[in-house]
PDB file of N, CA, C and O in Angstrom:
ATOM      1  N   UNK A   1       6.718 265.655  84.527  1.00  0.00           N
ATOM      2  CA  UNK A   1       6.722 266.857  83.713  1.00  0.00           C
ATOM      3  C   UNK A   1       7.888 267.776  84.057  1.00  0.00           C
ATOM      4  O   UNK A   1       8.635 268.187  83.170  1.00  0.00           O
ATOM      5  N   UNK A   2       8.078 268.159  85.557  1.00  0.00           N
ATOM      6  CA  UNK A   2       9.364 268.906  85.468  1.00  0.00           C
ATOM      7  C   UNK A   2      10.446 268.520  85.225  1.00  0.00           C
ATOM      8  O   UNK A   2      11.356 269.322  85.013  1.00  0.00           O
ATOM      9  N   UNK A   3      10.643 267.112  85.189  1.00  0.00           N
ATOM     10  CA  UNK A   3      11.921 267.055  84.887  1.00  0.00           C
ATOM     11  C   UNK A   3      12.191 266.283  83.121  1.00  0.00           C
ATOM     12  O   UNK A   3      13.279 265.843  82.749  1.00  0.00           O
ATOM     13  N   UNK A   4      11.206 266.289  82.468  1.00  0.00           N
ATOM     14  CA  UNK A   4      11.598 266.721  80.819  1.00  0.00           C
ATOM     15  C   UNK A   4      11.553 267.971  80.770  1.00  0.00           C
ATOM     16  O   UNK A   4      11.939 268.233  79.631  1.00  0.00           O
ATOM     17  N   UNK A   5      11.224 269.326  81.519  1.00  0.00           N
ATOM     18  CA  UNK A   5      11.286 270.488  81.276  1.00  0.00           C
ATOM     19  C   UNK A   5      12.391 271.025  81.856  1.00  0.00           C
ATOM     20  O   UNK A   5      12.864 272.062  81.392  1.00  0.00           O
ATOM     21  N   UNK A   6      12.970 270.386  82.972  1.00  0.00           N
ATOM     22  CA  UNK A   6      14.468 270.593  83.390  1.00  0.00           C
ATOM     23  C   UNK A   6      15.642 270.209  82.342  1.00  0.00           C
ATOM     24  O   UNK A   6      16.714 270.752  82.077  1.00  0.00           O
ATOM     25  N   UNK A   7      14.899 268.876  81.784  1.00  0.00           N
ATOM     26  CA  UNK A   7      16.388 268.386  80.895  1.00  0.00           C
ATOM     27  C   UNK A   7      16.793 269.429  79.207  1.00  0.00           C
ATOM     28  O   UNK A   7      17.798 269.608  78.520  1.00  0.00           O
ATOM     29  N   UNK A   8      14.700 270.081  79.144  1.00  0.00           N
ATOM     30  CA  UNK A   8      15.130 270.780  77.624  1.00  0.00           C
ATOM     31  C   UNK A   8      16.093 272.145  77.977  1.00  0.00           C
ATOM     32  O   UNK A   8      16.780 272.695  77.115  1.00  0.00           O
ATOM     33  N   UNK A   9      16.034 272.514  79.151  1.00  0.00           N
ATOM     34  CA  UNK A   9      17.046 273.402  79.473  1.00  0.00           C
ATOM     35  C   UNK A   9      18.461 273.651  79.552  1.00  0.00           C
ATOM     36  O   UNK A   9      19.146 274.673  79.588  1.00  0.00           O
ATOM     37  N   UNK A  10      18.724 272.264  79.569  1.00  0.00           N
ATOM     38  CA  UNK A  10      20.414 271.839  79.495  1.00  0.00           C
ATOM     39  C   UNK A  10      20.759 271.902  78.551  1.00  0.00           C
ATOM     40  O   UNK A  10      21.550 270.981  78.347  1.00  0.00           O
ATOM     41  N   UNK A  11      20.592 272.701  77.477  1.00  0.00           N
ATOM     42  CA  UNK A  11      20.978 272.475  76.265  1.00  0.00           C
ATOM     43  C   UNK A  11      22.216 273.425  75.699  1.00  0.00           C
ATOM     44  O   UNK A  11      22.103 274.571  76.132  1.00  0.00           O
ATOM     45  N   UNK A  12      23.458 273.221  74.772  1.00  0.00           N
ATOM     46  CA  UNK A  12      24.314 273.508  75.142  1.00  0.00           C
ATOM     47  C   UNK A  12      24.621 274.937  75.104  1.00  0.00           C
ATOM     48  O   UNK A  12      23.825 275.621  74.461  1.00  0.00           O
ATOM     49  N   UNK A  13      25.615 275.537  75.662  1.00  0.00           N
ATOM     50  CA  UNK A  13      24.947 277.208  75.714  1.00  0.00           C
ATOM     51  C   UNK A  13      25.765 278.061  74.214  1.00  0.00           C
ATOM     52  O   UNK A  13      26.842 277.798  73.679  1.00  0.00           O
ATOM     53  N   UNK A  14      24.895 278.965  73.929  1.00  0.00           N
ATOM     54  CA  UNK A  14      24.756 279.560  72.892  1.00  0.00           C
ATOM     55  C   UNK A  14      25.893 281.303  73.342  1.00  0.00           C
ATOM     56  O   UNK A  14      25.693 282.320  74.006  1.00  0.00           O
ATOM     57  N   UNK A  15      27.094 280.720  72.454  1.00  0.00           N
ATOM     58  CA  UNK A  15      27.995 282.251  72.677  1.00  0.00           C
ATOM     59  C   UNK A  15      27.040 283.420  72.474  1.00  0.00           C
ATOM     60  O   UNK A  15      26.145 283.463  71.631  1.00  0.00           O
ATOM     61  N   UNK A  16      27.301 284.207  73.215  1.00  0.00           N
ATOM     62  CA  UNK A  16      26.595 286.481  73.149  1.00  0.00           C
ATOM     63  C   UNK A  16      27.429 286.492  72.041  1.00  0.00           C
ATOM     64  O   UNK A  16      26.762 286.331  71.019  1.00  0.00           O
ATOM     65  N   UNK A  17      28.572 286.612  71.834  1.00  0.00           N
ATOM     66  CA  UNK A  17      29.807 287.380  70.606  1.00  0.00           C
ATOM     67  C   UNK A  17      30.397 286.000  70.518  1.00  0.00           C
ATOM     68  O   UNK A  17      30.419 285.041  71.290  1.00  0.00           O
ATOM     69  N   UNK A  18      30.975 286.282  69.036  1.00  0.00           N
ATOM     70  CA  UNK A  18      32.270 285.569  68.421  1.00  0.00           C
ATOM     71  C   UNK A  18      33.086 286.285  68.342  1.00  0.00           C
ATOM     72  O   UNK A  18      33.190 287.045  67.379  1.00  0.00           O
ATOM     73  N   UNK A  19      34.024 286.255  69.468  1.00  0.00           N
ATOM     74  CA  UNK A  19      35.036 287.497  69.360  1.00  0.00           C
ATOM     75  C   UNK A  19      36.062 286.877  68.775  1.00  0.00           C
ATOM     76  O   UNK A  19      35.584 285.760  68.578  1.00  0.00           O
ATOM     77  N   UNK A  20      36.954 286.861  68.441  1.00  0.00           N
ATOM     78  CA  UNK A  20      38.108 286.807  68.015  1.00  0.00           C
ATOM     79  C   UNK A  20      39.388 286.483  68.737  1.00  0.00           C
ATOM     80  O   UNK A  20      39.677 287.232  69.671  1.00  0.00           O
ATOM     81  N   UNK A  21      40.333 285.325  68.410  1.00  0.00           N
ATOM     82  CA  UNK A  21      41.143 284.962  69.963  1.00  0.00           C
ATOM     83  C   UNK A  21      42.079 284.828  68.917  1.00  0.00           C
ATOM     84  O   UNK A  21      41.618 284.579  67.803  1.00  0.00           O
ATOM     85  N   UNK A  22      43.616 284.972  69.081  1.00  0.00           N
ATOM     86  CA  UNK A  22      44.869 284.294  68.988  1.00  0.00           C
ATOM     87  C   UNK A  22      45.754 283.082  69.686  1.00  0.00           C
ATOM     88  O   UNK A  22      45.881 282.962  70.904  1.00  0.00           O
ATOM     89  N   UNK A  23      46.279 282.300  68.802  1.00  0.00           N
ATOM     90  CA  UNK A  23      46.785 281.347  69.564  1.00  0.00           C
ATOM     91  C   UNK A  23      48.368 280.895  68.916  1.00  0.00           C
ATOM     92  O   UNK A  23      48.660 280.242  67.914  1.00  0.00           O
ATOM     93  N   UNK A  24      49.567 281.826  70.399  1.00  0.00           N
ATOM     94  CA  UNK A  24      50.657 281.576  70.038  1.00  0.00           C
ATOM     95  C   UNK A  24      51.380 280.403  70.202  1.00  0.00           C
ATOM     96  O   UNK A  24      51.129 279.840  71.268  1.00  0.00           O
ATOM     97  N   UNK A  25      52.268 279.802  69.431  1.00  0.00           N
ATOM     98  CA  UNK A  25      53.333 278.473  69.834  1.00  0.00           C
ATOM     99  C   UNK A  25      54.621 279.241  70.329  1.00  0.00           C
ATOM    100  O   UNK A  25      54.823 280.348  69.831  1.00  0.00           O
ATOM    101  N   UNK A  26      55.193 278.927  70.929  1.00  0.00           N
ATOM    102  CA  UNK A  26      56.904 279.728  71.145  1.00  0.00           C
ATOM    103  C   UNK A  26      58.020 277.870  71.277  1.00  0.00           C
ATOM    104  O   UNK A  26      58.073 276.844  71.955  1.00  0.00           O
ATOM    105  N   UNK A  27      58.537 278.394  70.347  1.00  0.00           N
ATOM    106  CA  UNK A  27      59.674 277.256  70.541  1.00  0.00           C
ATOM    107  C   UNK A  27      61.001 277.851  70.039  1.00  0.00           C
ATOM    108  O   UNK A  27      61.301 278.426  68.993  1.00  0.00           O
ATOM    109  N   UNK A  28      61.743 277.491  71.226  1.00  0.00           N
ATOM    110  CA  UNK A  28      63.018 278.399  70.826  1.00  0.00           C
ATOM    111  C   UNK A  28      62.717 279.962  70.398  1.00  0.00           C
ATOM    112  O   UNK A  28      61.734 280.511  70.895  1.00  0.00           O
ATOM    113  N   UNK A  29      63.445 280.580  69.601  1.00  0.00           N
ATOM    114  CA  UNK A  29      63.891 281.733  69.631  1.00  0.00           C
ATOM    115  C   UNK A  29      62.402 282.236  68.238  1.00  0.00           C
ATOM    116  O   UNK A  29      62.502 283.000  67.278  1.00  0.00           O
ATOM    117  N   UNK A  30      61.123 281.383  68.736  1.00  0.00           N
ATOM    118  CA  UNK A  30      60.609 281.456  67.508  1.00  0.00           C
ATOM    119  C   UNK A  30      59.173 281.503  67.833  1.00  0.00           C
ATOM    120  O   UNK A  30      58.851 280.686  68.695  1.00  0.00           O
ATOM    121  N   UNK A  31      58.383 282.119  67.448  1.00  0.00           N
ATOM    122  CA  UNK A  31      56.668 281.673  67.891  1.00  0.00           C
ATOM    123  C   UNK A  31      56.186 282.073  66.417  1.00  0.00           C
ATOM    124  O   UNK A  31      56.404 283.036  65.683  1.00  0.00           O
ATOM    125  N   UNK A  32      55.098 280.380  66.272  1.00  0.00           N
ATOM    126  CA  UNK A  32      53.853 280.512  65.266  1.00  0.00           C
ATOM    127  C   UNK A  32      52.965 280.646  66.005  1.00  0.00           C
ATOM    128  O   UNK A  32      52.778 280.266  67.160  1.00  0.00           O
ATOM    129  N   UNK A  33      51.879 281.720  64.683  1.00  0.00           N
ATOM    130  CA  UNK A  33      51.074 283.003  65.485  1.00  0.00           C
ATOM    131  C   UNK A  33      49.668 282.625  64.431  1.00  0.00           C
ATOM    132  O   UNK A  33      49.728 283.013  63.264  1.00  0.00           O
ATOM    133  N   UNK A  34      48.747 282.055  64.788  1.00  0.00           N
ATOM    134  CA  UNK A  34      47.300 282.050  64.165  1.00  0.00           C
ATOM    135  C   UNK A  34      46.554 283.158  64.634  1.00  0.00           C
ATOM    136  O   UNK A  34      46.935 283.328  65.792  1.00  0.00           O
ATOM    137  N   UNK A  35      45.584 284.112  64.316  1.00  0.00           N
ATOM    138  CA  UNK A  35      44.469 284.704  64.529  1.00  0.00           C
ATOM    139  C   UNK A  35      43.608 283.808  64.272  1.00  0.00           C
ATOM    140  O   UNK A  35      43.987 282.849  63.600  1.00  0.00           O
ATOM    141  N   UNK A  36      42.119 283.870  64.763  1.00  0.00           N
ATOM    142  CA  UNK A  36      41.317 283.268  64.129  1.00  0.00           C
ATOM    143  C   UNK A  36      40.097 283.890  64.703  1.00  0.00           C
ATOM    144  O   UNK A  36      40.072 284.913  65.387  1.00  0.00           O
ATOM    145  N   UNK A  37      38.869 282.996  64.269  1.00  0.00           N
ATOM    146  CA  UNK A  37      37.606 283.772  64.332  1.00  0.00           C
ATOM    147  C   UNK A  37      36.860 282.511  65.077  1.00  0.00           C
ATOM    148  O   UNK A  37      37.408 281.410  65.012  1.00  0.00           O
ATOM    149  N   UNK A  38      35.629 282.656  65.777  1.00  0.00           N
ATOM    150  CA  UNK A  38      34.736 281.822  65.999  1.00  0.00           C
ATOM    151  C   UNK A  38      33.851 281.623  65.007  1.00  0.00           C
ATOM    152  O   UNK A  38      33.521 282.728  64.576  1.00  0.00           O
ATOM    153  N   UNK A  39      33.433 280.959  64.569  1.00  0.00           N
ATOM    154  CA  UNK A  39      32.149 280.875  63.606  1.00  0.00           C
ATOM    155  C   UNK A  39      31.089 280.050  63.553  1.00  0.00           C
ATOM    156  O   UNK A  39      31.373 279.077  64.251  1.00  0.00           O
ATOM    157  N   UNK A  40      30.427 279.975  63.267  1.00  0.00           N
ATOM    158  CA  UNK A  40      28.902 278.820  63.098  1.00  0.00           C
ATOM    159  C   UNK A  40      29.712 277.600  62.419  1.00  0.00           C
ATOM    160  O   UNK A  40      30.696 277.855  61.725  1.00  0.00           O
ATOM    161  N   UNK A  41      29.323 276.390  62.608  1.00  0.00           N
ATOM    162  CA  UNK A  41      29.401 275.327  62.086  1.00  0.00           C
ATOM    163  C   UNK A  41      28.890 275.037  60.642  1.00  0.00           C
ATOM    164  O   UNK A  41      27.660 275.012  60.595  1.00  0.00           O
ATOM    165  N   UNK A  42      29.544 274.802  59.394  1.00  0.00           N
ATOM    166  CA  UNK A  42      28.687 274.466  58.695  1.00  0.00           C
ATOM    167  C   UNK A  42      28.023 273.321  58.281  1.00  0.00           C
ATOM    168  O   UNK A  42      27.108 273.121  57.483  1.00  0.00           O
ATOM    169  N   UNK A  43      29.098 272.189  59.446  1.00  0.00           N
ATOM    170  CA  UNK A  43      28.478 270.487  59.558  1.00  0.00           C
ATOM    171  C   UNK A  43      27.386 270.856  60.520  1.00  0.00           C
ATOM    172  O   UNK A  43      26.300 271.086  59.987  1.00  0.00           O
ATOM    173  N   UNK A  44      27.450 270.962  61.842  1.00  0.00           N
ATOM    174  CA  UNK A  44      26.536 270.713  62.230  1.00  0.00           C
ATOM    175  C   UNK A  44      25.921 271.855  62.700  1.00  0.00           C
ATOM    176  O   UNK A  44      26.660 272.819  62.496  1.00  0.00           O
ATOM    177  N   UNK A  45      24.904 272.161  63.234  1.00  0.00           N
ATOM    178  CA  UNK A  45      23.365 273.238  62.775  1.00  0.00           C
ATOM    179  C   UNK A  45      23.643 273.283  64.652  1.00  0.00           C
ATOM    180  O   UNK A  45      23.756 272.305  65.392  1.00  0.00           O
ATOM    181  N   UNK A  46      23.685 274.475  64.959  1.00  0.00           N
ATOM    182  CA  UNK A  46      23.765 275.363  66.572  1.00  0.00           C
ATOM    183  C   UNK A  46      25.411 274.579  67.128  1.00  0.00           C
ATOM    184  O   UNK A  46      25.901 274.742  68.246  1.00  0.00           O
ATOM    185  N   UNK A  47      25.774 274.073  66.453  1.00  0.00           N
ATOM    186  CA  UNK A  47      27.564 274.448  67.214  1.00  0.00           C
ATOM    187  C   UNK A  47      28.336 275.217  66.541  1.00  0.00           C
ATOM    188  O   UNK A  47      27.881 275.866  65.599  1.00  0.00           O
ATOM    189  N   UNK A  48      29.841 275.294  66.955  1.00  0.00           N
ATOM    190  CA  UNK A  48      30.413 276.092  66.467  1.00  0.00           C
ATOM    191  C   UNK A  48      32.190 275.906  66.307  1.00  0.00           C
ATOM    192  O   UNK A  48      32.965 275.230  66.983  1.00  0.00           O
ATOM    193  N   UNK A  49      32.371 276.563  65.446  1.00  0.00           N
ATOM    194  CA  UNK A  49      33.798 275.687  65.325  1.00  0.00           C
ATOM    195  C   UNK A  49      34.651 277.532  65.440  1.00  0.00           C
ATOM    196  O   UNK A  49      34.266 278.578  65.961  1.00  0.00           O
ATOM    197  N   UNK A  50      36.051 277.111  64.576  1.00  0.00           N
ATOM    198  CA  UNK A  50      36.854 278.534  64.500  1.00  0.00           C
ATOM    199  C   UNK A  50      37.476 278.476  62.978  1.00  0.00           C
ATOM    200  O   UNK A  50      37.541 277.499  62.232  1.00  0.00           O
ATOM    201  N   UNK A  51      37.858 279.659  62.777  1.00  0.00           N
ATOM    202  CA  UNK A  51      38.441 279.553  61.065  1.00  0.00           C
ATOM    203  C   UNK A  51      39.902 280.483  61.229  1.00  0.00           C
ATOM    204  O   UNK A  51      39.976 281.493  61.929  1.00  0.00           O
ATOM    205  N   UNK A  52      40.819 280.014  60.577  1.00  0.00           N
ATOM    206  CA  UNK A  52      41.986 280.704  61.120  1.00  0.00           C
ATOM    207  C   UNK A  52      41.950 281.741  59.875  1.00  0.00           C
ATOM    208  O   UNK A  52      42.054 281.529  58.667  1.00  0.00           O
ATOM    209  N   UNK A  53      41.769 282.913  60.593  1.00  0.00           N
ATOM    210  CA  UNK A  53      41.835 284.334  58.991  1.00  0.00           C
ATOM    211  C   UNK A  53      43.749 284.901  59.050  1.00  0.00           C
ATOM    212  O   UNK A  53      44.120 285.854  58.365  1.00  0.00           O
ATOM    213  N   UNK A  54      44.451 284.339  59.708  1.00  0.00           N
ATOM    214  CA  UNK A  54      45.916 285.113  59.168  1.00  0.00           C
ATOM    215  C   UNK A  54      47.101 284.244  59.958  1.00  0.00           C
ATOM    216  O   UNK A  54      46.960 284.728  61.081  1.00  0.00           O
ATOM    217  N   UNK A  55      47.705 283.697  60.033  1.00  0.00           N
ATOM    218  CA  UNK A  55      49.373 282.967  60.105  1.00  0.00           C
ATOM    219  C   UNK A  55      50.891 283.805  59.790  1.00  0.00           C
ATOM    220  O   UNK A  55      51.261 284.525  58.863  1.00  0.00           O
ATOM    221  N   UNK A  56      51.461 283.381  60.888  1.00  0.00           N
ATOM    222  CA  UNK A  56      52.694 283.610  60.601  1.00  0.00           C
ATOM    223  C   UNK A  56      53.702 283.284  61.290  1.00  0.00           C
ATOM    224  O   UNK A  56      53.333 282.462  62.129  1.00  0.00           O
ATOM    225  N   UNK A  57      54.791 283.501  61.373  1.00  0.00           N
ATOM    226  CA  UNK A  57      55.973 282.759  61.922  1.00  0.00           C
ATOM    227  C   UNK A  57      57.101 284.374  62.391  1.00  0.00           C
ATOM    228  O   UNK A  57      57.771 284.905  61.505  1.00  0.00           O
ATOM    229  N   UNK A  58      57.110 284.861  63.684  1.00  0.00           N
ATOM    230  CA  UNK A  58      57.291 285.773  64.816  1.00  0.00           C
ATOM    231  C   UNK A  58      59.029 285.613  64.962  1.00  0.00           C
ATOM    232  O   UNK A  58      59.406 284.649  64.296  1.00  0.00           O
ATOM    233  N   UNK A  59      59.821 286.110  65.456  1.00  0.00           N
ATOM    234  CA  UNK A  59      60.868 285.836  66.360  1.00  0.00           C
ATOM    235  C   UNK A  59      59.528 285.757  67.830  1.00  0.00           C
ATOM    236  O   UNK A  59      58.419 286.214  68.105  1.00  0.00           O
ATOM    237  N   UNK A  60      60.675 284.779  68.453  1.00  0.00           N
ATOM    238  CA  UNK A  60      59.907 284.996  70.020  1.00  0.00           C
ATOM    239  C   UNK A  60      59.655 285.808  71.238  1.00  0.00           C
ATOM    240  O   UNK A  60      60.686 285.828  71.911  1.00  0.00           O
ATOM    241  N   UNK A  61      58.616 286.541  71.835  1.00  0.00           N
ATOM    242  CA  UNK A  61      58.833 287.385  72.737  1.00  0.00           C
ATOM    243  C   UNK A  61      59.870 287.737  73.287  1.00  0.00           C
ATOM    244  O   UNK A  61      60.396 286.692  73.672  1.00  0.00           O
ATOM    245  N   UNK A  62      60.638 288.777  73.626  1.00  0.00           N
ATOM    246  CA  UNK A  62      62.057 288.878  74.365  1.00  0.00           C
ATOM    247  C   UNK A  62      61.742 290.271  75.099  1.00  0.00           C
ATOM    248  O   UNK A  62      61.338 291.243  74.461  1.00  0.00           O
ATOM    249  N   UNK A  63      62.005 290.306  76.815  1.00  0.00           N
ATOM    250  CA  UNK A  63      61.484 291.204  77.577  1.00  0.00           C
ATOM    251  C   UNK A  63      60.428 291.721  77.505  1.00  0.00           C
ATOM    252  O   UNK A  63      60.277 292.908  77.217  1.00  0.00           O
ATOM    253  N   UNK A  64      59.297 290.733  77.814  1.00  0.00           N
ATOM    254  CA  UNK A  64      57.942 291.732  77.606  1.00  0.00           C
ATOM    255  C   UNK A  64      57.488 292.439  76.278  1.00  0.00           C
ATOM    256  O   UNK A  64      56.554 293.240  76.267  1.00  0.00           O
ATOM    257  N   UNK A  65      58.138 292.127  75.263  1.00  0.00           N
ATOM    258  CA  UNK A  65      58.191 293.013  74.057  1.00  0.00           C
ATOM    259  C   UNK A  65      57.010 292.121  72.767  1.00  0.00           C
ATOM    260  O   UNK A  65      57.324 291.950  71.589  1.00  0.00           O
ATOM    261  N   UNK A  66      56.033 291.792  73.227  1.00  0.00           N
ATOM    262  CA  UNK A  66      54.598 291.193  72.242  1.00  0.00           C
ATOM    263  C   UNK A  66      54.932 291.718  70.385  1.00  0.00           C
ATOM    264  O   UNK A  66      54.870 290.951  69.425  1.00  0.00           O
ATOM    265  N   UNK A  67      55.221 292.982  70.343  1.00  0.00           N
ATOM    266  CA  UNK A  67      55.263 293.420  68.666  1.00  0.00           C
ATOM    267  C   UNK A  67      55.608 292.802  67.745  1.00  0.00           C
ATOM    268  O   UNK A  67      56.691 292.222  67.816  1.00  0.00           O
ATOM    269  N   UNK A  68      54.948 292.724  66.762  1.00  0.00           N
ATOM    270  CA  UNK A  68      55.980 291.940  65.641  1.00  0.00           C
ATOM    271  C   UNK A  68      56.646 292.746  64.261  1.00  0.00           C
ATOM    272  O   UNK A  68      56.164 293.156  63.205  1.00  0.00           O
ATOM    273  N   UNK A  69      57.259 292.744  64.531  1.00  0.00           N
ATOM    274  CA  UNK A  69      57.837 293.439  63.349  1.00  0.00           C
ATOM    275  C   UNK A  69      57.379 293.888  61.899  1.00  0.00           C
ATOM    276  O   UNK A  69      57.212 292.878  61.215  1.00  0.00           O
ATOM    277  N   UNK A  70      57.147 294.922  61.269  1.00  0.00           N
ATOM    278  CA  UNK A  70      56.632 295.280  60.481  1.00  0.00           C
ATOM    279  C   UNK A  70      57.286 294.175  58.729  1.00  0.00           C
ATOM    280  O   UNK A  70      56.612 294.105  57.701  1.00  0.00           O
ATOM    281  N   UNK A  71      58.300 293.682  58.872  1.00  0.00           N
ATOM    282  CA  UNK A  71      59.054 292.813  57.972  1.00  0.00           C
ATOM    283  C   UNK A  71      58.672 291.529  58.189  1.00  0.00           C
ATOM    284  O   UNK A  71      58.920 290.769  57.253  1.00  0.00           O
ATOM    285  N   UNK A  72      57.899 290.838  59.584  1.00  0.00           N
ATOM    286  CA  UNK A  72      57.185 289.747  59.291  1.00  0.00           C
ATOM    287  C   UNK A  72      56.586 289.871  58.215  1.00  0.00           C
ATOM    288  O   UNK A  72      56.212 290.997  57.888  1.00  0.00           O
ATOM    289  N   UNK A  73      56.294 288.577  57.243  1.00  0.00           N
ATOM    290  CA  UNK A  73      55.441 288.224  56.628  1.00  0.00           C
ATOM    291  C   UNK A  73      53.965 287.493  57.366  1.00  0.00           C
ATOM    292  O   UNK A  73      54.031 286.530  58.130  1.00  0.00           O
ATOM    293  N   UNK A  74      52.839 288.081  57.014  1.00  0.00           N
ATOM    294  CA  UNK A  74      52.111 286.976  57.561  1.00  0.00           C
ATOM    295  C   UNK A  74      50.826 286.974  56.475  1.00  0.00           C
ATOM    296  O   UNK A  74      50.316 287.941  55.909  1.00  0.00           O
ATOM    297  N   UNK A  75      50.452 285.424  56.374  1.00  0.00           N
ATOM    298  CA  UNK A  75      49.483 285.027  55.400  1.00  0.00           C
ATOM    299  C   UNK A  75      48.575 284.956  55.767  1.00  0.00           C
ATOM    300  O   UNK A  75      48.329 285.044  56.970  1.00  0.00           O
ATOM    301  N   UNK A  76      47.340 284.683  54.461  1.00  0.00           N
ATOM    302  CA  UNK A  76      45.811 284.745  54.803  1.00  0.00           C
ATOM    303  C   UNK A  76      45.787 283.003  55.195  1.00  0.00           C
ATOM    304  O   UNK A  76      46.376 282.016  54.755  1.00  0.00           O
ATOM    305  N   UNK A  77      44.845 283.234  56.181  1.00  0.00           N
ATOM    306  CA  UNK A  77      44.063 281.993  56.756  1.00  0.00           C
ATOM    307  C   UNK A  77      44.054 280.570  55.778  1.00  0.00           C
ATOM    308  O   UNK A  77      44.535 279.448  55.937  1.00  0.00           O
ATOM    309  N   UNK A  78      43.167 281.285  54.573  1.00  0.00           N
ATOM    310  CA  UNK A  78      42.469 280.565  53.455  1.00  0.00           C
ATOM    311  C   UNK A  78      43.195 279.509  52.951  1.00  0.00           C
ATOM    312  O   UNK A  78      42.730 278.408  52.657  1.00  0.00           O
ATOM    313  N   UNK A  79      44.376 279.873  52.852  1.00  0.00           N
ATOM    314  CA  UNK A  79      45.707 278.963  51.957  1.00  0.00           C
ATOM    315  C   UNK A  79      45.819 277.545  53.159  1.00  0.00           C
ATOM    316  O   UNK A  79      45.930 276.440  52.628  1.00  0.00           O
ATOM    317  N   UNK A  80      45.798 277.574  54.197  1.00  0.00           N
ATOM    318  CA  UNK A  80      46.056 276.588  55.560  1.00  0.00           C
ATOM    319  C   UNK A  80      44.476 276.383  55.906  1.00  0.00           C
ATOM    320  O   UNK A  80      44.309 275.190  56.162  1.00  0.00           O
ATOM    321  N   UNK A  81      43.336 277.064  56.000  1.00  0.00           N
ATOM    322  CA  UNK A  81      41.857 276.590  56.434  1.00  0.00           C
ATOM    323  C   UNK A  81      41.039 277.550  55.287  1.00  0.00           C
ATOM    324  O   UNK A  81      40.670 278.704  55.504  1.00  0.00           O
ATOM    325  N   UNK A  82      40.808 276.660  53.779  1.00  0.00           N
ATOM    326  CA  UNK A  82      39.800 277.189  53.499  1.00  0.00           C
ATOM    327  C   UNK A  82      38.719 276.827  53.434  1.00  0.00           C
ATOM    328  O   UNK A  82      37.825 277.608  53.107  1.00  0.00           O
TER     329      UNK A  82
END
């Protein structure tokens, strides 16, 4: 008995928040820039996947300087993950 009641416990763990993460590329004088979201799965039922909500294409960090320029263009998610 305790140990089918040990194993229903292992079960895989369930995020507090879907916060929100970015994920930069830098190549050369250049970084592509996804936002995205965590979200529920809609294949499978208690996992979870991510949905990218905005893209764009940066010059690359230079001295500590993260900002991107107000003349970037950057697109909705939807067009690349809808």
């Amino acid at each position: 008995m305790f140990r089918a009641e040990a194993l229903k416990f292992q079960a895989a763990p369930v995020p507090v928040a879907l916060p929100p993460f970015t994920v930069e590329i830098t190549k050369g004088n250049e970084r592509l820039c996804f936002h995205l979201e965590l979200v529920e799965s809609v294949d499978v039922q208690g996992e979870y996947d991510f949905r990218v909500e905005e893209f764009y294409v940066a010059p690359a960090v230079k001295d500590g300087n993260e900002d991107v320029a107000a003349e970037v263009y950057a697109s909705s998610g939807k067009y690349i993950d809808p």
